[in-house]
C-alpha positions in Angstrom: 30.4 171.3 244.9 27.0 172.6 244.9 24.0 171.0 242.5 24.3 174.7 240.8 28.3 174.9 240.0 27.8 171.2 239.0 25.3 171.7 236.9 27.3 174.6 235.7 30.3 172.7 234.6 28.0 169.9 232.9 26.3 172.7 230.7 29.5 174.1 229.5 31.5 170.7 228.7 28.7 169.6 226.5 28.3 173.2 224.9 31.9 173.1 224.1 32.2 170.0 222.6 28.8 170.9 220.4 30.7 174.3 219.5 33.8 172.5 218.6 31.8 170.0 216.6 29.8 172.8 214.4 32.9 174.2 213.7 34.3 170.7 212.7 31.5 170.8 210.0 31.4 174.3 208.9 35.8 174.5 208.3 35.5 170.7 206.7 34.7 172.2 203.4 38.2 174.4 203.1 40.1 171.5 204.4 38.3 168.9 201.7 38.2 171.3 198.9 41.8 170.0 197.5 40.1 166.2 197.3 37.2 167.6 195.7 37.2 170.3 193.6 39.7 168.6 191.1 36.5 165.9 190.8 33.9 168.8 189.9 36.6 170.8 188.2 35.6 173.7 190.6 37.4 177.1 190.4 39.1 178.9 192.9 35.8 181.5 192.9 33.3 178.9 193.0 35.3 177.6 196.3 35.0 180.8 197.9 31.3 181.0 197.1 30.6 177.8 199.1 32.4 179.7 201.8 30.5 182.9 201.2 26.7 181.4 200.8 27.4 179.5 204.2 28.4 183.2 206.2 25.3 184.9 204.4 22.8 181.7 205.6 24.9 181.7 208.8 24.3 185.6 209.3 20.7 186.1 209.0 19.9 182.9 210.6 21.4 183.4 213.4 19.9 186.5 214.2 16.4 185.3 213.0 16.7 182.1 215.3 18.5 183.4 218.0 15.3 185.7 218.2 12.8 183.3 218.0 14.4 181.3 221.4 14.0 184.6 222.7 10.0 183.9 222.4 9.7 180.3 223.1 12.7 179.0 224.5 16.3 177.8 223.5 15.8 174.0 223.8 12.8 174.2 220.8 15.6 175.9 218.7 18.6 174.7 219.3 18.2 170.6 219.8 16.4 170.6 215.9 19.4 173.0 214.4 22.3 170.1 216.0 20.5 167.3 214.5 20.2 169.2 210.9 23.7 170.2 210.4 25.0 166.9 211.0 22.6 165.2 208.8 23.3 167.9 206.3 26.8 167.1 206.7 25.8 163.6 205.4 23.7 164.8 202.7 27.1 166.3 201.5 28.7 163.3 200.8 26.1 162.3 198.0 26.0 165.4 196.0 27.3 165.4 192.4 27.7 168.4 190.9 29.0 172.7 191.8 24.8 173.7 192.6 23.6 170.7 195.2 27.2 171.5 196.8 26.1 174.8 197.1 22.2 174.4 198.4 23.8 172.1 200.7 26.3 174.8 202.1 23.5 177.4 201.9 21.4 174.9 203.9 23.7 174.0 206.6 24.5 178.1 207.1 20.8 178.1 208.1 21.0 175.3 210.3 24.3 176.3 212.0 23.7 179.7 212.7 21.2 179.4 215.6 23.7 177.0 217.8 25.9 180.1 218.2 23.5 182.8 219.4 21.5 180.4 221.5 24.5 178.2 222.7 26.2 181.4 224.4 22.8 182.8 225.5 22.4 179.0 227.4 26.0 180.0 228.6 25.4 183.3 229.8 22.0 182.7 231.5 23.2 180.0 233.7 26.3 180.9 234.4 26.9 182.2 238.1 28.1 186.2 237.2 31.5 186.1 238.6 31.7 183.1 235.9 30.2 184.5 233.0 33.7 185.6 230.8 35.2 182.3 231.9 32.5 180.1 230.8 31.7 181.6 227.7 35.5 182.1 227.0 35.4 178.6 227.4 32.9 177.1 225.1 33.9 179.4 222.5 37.3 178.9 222.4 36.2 175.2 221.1 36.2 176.7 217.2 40.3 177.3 218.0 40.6 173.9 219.5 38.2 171.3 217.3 37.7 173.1 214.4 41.1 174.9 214.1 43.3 172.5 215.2 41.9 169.3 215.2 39.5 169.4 212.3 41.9 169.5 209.4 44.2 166.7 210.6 40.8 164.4 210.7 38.7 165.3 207.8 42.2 165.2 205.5 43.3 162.1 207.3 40.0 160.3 206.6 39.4 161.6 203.0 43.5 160.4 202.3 42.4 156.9 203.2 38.4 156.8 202.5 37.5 159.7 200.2 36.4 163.1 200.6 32.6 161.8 200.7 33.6 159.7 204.0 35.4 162.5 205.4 31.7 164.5 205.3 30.1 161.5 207.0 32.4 161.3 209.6 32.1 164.9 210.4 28.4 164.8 210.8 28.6 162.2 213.4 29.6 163.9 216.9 26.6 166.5 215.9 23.8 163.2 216.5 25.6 162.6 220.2 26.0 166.3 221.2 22.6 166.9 220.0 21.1 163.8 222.3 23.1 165.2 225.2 21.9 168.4 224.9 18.2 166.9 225.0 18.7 164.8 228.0 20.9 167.1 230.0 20.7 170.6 229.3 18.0 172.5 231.4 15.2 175.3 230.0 16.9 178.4 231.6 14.5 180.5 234.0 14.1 184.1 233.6 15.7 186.6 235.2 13.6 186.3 238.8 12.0 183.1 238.7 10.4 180.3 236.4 10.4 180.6 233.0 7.8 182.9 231.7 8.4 184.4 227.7 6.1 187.1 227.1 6.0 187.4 223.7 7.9 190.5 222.2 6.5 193.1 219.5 8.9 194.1 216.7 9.1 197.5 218.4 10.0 195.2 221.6 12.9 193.4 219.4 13.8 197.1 217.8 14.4 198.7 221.4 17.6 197.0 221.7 19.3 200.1 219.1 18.5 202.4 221.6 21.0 201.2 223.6 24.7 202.2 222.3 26.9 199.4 223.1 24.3 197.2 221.0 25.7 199.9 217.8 29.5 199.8 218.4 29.5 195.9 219.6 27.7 195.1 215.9 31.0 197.7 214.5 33.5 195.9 216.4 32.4 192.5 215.3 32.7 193.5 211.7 36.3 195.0 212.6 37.2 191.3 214.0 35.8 189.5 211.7 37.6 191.6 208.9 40.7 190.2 210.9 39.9 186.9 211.5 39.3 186.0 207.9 41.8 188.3 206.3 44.0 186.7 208.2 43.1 183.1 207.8 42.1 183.3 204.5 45.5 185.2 203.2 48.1 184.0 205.6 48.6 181.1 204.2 49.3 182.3 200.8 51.2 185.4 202.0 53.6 182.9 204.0 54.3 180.4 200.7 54.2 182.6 198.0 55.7 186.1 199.5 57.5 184.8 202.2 59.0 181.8 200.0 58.5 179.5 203.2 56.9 175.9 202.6 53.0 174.7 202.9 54.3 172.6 206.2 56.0 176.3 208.0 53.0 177.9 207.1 50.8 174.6 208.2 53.0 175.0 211.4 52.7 178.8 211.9 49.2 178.9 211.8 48.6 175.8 214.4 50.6 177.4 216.9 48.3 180.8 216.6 45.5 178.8 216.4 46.3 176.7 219.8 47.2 180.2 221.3 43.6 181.8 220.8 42.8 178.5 222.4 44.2 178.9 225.6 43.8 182.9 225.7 40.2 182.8 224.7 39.3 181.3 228.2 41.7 183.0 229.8 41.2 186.6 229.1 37.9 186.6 229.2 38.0 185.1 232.7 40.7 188.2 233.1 37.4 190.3 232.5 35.2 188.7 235.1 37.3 190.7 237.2 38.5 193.8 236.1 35.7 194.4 233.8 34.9 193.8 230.0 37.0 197.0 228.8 39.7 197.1 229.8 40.2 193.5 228.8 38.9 193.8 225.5 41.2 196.7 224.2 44.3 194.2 225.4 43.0 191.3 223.1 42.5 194.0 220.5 46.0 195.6 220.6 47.5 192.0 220.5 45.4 190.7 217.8 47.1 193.3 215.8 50.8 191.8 216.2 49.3 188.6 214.6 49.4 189.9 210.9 52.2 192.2 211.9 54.5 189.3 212.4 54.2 187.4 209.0 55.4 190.8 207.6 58.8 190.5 209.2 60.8 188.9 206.8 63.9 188.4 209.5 61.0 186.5 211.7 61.5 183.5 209.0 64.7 182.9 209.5 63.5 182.1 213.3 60.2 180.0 212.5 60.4 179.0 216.0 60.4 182.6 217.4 57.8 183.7 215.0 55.6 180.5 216.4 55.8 181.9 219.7 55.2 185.7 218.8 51.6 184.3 217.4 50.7 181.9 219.7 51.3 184.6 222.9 49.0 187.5 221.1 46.5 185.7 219.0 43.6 186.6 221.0 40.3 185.8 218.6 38.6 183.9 220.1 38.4 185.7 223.7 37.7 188.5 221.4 34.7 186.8 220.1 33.4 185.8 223.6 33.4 189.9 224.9 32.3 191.9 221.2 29.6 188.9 220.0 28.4 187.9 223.7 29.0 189.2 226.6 28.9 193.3 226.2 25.5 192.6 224.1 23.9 190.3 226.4 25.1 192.9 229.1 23.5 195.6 227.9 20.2 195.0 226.5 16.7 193.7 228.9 17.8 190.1 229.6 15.2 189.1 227.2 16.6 189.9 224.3 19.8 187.7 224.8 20.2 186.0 222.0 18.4 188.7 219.9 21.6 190.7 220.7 24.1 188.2 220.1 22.6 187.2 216.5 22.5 191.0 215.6 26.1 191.2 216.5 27.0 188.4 214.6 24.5 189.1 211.3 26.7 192.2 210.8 29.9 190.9 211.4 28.9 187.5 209.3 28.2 190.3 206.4 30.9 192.2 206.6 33.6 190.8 208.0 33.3 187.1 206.8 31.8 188.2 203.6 32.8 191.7 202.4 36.4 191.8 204.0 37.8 188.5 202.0 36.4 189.6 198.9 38.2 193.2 199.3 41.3 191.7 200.1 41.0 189.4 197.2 40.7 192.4 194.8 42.9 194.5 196.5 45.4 191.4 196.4 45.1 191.2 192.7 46.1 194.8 192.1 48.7 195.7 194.8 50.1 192.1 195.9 49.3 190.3 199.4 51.0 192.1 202.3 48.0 194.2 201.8 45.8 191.8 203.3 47.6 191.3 206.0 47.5 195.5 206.7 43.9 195.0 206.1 43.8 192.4 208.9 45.2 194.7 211.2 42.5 197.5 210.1 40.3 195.5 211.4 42.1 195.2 214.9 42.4 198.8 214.8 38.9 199.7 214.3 37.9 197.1 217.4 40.4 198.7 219.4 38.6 202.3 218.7 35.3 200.8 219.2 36.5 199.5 222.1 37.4 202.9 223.6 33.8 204.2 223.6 32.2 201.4 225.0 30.4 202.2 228.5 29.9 199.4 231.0 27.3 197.0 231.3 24.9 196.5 234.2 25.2 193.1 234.9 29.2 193.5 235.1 29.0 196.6 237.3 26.6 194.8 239.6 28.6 191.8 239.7 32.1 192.9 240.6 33.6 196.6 241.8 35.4 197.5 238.8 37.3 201.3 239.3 35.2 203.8 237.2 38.5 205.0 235.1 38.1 201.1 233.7 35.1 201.3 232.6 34.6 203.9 231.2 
């Protein structure tokens, strides 16, 4: 194996395992929230609002961040943001009261926000081209598998036998490794044709990448899957206990098997797309995504939990979604020096309104017409990726890297 490939494979081990570990801390509040909102007496709103003030933070940070690497490097950005969140992460364990919950939530939004534009940027900079969807399929298929899967059994564990507040502290320890790893082996990318040389953009400079027209329907199609991702994660649950009659451990069950299935098909589809091109690819996870909140509906599909397991786990395809709509079409079709710039606007408009807006209108429209609707909401939001999908055109860096057929493409 080459220094390159090797150096390769280091880069996106210790990415994932960072990844994995800021999603530890960001989903460690919903897990915890039954140890400690009883102790503050917190309602059900004021737990969605800790939720809601972390996407906001999360949103414009990320985009604000994610531009500044773009001026003076990713290394700068990224090594302070690891070290903050996990120290914020401890700061939560000594707060008292609804308001320091919720500056420290607000806080940690700002500090966790760069590591994902500038994380996948790393990615897709030093990844060799016929590598790119794998790679960054990879790393961000860490959220399914740390902080979807094995997140909740250790922050609930812990807080069962320590407290809530130990359960925080714990969480905020793998940030301090990854965040020395990252300093000690992770490498200053060079520029597209040599050393590393930042010129230092205008705001016209920054403002040239919406004149490009996957940069408009990528920031679309992220709001359309993040609609479904929280929809679905935030309502499923319910849906499946109190429609569906089934009890917290099916629905505990259900949702782990579709969470370990996005794990495995969020490297594997998006390593699918290293070949035959982004597209095509991408309107597959879309149309399966869609069977996700489809299948809770099925009332006979309960009598079968095992079936119903499987149906999920083969067609929940978020995370490779995430890798192709937040990364790599963006990063593919703006001036290479505008990465992360790309990736944060994605994300600042699907943070908005998918992980903020969507939830809060299937909320309401759960109050008034009961909640199979969110689940029909969920699949909107498939829907509307899929159509956004259909008009994308293909990317330079793909088309250079691989012969895809032009019908694929588009």
């Amino acid at each position: 194996m080459d220094a390159s490939k090797r150096y390769e494979n280091t880069l996106v081990a210790i990415l994932f395992f960072t990844w994995g570990t800021v999603f530890l801390d960001r989903m460690s509040l919903l897990y915890l929230a039954p140890y400690f909102a009883p102790e503050f007496q917190l309602t059900h709103a004021q737990v969605g609002t800790l939720a809601s003030v972390l996407a906001i933070t999360w949103a414009a940070s990320t985009f604000f961040f994610g531009a500044l690497s773009d001026r003076v490097g990713r290394k700068p950005v990224l090594i302070p943001a690891v070290f903050i969140f996990s120290i914020l992460s401890w700061m939560t364990s000594f707060v008292h009261s609804f308001h320091q919950l919720l500056l420290i939530r607000a806080l940690m939004g700002i500090a966790e926000g760069p590591t994902w534009s500038i994380m996948t940027a790393l990615i897709e900079e030093s990844s060799h081209p016929s590598r790119r969807g794998r790679n960054i399929g990879l790393v961000v298929s860490a959220a399914a598998l740390v902080g979807l899967a094995a997140a909740p059994v250790l922050t609930t564990q812990v807080a069962s036998r320590w407290g809530w507040r130990s359960a925080f502290f714990v969480a905020g320890i793998p940030g301090l490794f990854m965040g020395l790893l990252i300093w000690k082996f992770v490498r200053e990318p060079a520029r597209d044709g040599g050393a590393v040389t930042r010129e230092k953009p205008s705001l016209k400079d920054y403002l040239s990448i919406l004149r490009y027209r996957n940069m408009w329907l990528c920031c679309l199609g992220t709001a359309g899957f993040m609609s479904w991702l929280f929809a679905l994660n935030v309502f499923a649950p319910l849906y499946i206990t109190e429609v569906a009659h089934q009890p917290p451990t099916t629905a505990g069950f259900l949702l782990g098997a579709s969470g370990l299935g996005s794990f495995f098909l969020g490297f594997l589809l998006p390593s699918l797309s290293d070949r035959i091109g982004r597209k095509p690819v991408l309107l597959l996870m879309a149309a399966m995504s869609a069977i996700v909140p489809l299948a809770f509906l099925v009332p006979v599909l309960y009598v079968y939990p095992l079936i119903l397991a499987a149906i999920v786990f083969v067609s929940n395809t978020g995370q490779g979604i995430a890798s192709l709509i937040m990364v790599l079409v963006p990063t593919e079709s703006v001036p290479p020096q505008f990465r992360a710039t790309s990736i944060g606007l994605a994300t600042l408009v699907g943070e908005v309104m998918g992980a903020t807006g969507a939830p809060i209108l299937a909320g309401a429209l759960a109050e008034k017409h009961g909640l199979a609707l969110t689940m029909w909401l969920a699949t909107a939001g498939s829907a509307l990726l899929f159509l956004v999908a259909l008009f994308l055109q293909r990317t330079a860096r793909i088309r250079n890297a691989i012969r895809i057929p032009q019908a694929w493409i588009g």
